[in-house]
N, C-alpha and C positions, 0 to 999 in steps of 0.2 A: 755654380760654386756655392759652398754652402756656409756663406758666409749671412753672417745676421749683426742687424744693428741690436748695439748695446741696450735695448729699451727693459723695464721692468722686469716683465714677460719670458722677458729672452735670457737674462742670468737667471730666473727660478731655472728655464730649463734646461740652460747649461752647468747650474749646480744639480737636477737632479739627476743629469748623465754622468757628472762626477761620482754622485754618493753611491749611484748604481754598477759602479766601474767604470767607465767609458772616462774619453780624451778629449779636453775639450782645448782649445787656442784662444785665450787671451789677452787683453793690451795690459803693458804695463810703462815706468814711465823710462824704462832702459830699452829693453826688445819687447816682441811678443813672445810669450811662454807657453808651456804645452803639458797640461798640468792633470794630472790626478791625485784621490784621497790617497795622502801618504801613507796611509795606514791599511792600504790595501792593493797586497801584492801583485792579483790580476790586471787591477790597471796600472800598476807602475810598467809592468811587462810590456805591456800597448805603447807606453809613450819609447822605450828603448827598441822595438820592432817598428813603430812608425820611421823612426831617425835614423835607423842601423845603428846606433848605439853603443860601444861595447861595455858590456857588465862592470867593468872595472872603474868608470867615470862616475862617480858620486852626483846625485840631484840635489836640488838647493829647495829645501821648505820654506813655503809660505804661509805666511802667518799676517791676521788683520787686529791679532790683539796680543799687548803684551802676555796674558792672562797664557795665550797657547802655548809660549816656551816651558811652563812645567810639563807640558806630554811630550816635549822631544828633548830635552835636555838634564841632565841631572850638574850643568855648572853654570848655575847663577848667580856671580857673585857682583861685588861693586862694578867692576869693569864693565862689567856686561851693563848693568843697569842705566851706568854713564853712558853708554856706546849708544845703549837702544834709546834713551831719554834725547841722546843729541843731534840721532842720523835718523830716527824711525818718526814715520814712515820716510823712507827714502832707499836711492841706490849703494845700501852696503849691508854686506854679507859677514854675517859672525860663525867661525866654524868650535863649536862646541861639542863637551863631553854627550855621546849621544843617551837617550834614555832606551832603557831595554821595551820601550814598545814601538822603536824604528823599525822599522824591517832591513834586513841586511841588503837587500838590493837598491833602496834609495841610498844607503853610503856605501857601496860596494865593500863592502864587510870592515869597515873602517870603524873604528872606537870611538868618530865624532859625527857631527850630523851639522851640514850647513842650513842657515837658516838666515830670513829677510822678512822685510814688513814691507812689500812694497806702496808707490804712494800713485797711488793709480785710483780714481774712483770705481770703474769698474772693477777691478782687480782683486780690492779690499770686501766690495760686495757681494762679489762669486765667492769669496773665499765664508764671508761670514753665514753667506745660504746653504755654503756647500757643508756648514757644521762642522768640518775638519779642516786643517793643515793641506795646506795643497803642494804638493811637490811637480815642480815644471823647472825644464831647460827650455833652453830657446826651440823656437816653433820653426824648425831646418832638419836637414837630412845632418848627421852627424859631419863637422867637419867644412859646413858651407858658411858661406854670407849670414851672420844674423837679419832675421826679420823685424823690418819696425813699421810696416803694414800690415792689416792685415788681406792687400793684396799679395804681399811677397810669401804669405804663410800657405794661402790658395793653389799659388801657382809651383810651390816646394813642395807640400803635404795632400794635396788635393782632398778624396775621398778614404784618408789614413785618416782623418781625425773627424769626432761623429760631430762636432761645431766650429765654428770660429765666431769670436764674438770683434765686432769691428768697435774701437775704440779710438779713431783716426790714428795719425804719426806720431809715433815715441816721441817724446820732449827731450830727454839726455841720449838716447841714440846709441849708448854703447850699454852693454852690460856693468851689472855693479861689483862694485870693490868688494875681494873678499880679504879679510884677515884673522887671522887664530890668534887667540888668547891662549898663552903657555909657559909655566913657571913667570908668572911676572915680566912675560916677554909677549911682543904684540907684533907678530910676523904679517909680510905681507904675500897672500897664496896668486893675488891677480889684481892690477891695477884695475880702475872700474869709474864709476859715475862719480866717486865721491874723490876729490886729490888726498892723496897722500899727507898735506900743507895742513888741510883741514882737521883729518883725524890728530895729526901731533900737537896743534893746538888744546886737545880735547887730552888726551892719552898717552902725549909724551914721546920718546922715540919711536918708532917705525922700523923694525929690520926690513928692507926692502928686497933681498933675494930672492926673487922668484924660480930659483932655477929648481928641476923637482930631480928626486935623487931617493929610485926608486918608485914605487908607485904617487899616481897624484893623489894629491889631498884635498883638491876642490874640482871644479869643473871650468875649463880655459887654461889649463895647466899643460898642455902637450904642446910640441915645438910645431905641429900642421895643424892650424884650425881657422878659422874664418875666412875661407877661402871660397873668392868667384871660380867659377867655370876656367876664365884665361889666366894665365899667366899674371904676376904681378911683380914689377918691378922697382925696386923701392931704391930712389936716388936722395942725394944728400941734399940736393936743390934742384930748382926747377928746372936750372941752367945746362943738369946734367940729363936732359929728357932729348931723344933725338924726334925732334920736330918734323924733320923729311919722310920721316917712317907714315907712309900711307896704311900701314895695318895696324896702326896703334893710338889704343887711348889716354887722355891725359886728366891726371887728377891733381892738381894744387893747391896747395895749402891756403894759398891766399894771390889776390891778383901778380901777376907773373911781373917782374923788374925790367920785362923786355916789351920789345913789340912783337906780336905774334906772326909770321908769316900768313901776306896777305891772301894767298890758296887755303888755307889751314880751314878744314869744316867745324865751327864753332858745334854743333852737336857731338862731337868727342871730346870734348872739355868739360872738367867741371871742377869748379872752385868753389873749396869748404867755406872760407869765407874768406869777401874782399876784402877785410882790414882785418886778417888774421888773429881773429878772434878765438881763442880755444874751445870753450865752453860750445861756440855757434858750430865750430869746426866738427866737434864728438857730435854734434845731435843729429850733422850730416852725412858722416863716415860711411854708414852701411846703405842710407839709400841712395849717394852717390855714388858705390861702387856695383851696386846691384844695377844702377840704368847705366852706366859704360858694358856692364857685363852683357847685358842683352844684343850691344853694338855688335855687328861683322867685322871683329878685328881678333887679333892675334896674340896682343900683348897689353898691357896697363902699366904704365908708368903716375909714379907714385911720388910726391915729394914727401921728403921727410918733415916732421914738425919740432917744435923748441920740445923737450923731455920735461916739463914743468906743471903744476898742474894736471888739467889732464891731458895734457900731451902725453904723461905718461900711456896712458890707456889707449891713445891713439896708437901711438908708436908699435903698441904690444899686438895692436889688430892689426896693424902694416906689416909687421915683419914677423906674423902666424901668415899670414897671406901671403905672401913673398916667400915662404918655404918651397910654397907645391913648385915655383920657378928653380929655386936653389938645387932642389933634387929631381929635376927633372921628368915630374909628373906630368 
């Protein structure tokens, strides 16, 4: 596998495969990403060919210094400066006017351009070697599990991407918050790492409609995505999980209110956390879903979680995953 530890060494030369085109994977503190110079078209191409892609799904730029948003943006105004002073580096996503030196296939020909500071040691480093903006989605085939290994990126991408730099386990586990500034309105495009509780502290109301109408305007916006391999079944509680089913795995939210049938194989089980903790629960999502997926079963049963926080961001990766069951993929 061509996986490499994070040492000095190893971002010079995974920034110099960036600035030369190439695709490189790595950690940051939501998923792993899968990143090239946003400012050049041949490797944006690579990262939408590695994934299957489709052109239409906009890429989210990364940035290690406030200083980079004058090359991708022409709307900087107070809000922005509050949002970036209060969340950066961290998981949330500002979708802004784009500047005429984006290339139309990192925003699939959209008039804005997403953009994040992630807070990743590594992340911020490849970014400031690599001398440009680096534009990355999650390091998956389009449509799958996010990666917060950089095993899972290995065993997804294999020899499609010319590094992975290993930076151990995501810390928040799920992708960041994206939302738009527009007309004195602060929309929300994808629940994410950051609560919803938080930003209105900061910036006041939140429209929270997620629903897209018409083409997306960020990336996590379509009703199938984050989906294992099996089926996902996404119940109201855990009480709704049929226990007897010898071909199915079980994911809950936090320790179960019952006793578990004493035949039951404790290796198809896994709990986000025992005292229902949310924050614990989002950093576990994808890599609890990813080792039930590997199981010999048929089906994943899913409890739902409280919608608060980031429950919201859970809930939105529970029931993208639980689509490929609803329409019977």
């Amino acid at each position: 596998m061509n996986i490499y530890e994070s040492t000095s060494a190893n971002i010079n030369k995974a920034a110099s495969i960036i600035r030369s085109g190439g695709i490189v994977s790595f950690p940051t503190e939501t998923v792993y990403g899968l990143g090239a110079d946003v400012f050049n078209p041949t490797g944006i191409t690579r990262i939408f060919e590695a994934k299957n892609r489709p052109y239409f799904d906009p890429l989210i730029a990364h940035i290690a210094s406030i200083h980079q948003l004058e090359q991708l943006t022409t709307g900087i105004d107070e809000r922005t400066e509050i949002l970036a002073r209060s969340f950066w580096p961290g998981p949330l996503t500002l979708v802004l006017p784009r500047s005429a030196a984006v290339p139309d296939i990192v925003t699939a020909g959209l008039p804005t351009v997403a953009i994040r500071m992630p807070d990743h040691p590594v992340a911020l480093e490849l970014i400031r070697r690599s001398e440009t903006a680096v534009a990355a989605p999650s390091a998956n085939p389009f449509g799958f599990l996010s990666p917060t290994t950089a095993e899972h990126v290995a065993r997804y991408l294999g020899n499609r991407v010319n590094m992975i730099l290993d930076g151990g386990e995501c810390t928040v586990g799920v992708e960041s918050t994206i939302i738009k500034l527009e007309d004195n309105k602060t929309f929300l495009l994808r629940p994410g790492g950051i609560p919803v509780e938080e930003l209105e502290k900061i910036i006041g109301p939140v429209i929270t409609s997620t629903e897209v109408h018409g083409r997306a305007e960020a990336p996590g916006q379509l009703p199938y995505h984050y989906s294992p391999s099996k089926p996902v079944r996404l119940c109201a509680s855990s009480r709704d999980f049929d226990l007897e089913n010898d071909s199915a795995a079980f994911l809950f939210f936090r320790d179960p209110p019952f006793l578990l049938p004493g035949k039951m194989n404790l290796e198809y089980i896994e709990i986000l956390s025992p005292g229902g903790d949310l924050r614990e629960a989002a950093a576990r999502i994808f890599s609890a879903l990813h080792r039930l997926d590997r199981l010999p079963v048929s089906v994943i049963y899913a409890e739902s979680v409280p919608e608060i926080g980031l429950g919201r961001a859970i809930m939105d990766r529970l029931r993208k995953a639980s689509q490929k069951m609803a329409h019977g993929d």
